[in-house]
C-alpha positions in Angstrom: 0.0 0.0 0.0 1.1 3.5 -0.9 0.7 6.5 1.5 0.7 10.2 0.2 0.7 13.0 2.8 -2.6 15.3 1.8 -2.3 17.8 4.3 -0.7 19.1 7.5 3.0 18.5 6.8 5.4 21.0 7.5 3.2 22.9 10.0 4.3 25.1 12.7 2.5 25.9 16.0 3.3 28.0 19.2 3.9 25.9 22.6 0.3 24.7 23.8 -1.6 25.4 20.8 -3.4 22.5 18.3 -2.1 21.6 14.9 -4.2 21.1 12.0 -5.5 17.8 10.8 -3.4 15.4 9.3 -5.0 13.8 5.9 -3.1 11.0 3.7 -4.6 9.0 0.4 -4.2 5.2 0.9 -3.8 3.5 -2.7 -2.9 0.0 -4.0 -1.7 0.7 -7.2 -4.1 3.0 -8.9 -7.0 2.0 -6.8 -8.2 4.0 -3.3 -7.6 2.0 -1.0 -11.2 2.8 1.3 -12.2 1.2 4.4 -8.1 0.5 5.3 -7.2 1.1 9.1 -4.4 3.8 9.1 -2.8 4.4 12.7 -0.4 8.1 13.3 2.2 7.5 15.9 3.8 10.5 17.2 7.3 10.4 17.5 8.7 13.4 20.2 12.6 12.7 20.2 13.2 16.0 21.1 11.2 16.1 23.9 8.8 18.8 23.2 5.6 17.1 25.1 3.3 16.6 21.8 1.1 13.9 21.7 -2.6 13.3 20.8 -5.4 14.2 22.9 -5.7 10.7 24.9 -2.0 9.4 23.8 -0.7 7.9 20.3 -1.7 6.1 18.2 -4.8 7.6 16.6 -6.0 5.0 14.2 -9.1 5.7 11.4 -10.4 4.4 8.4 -10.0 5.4 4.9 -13.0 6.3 3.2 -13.9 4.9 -0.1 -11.8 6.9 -2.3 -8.7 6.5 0.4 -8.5 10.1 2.1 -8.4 9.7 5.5 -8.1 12.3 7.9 -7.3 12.3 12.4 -10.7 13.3 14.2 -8.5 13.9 17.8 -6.8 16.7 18.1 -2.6 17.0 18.1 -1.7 19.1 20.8 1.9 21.0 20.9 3.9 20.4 23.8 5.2 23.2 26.0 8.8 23.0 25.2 10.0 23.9 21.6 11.4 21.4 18.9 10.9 19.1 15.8 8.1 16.3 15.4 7.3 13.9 13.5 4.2 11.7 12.8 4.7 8.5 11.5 1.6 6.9 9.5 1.5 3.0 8.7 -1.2 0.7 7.0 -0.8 -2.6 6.0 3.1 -1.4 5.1 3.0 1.8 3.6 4.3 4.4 5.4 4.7 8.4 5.2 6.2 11.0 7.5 4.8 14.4 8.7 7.5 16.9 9.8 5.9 18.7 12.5 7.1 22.1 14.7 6.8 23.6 17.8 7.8 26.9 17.5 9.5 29.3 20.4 6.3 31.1 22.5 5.0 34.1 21.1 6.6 37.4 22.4 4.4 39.4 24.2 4.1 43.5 24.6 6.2 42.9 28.2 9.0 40.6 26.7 9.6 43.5 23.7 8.6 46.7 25.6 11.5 49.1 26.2 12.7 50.5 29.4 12.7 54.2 29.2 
């Protein structure tokens, strides 16, 4: 089975805040592969304290023409650094390259004394 990443790779979120869906397209050959289990594994070597709402893996099924997209939220850790979320059906697999970013500044951090 082939995997192609739809959308929500290279996305880039602030500490605490929720990433976008992830979507691939499931295919055996030519053919949609639909009604295929697909499970996202998060994969947080750097530490950064992302994970699903309610822990990895999320697993769903592909509809019939093979998009499948997560329903539970991926929530950004607190600490900054790369991701990654490995997808895997019936061996295919794809890669999302996933970021949290530093914390937004706010109007105290950049405010100047006079």
């Amino acid at each position: 089975m082939e995997l192609t990443l739809i959308a929500g790779d290279g996305q880039s979120v602030t500490p605490g805040a929720e990433f976008s869906s992830l979507s691939v397209h499931a295919a055996d050959g030519a053919d949609p592969a639909g009604g295929r289990m697909v499970s996202f594994f998060v994969d947080d070597p750097m530490g950064t304290g992302t994970d699903f709402h309610g822990g990895s893996p999320v697993r769903i099924t592909t509809a019939s023409d093979g998009t499948g997209t997560t329903d539970v939220p991926l929530l950004a850790g607190d600490a900054p650094g790369a991701v990654e979320v490995n997808v895997l059906a019936d061996g295919g697999r794809a890669v999302f390259h996933l970021t949290v970013g530093e914390p937004a500044a706010t109007d105290a951090d950049t405010s100047e004394t006079r």
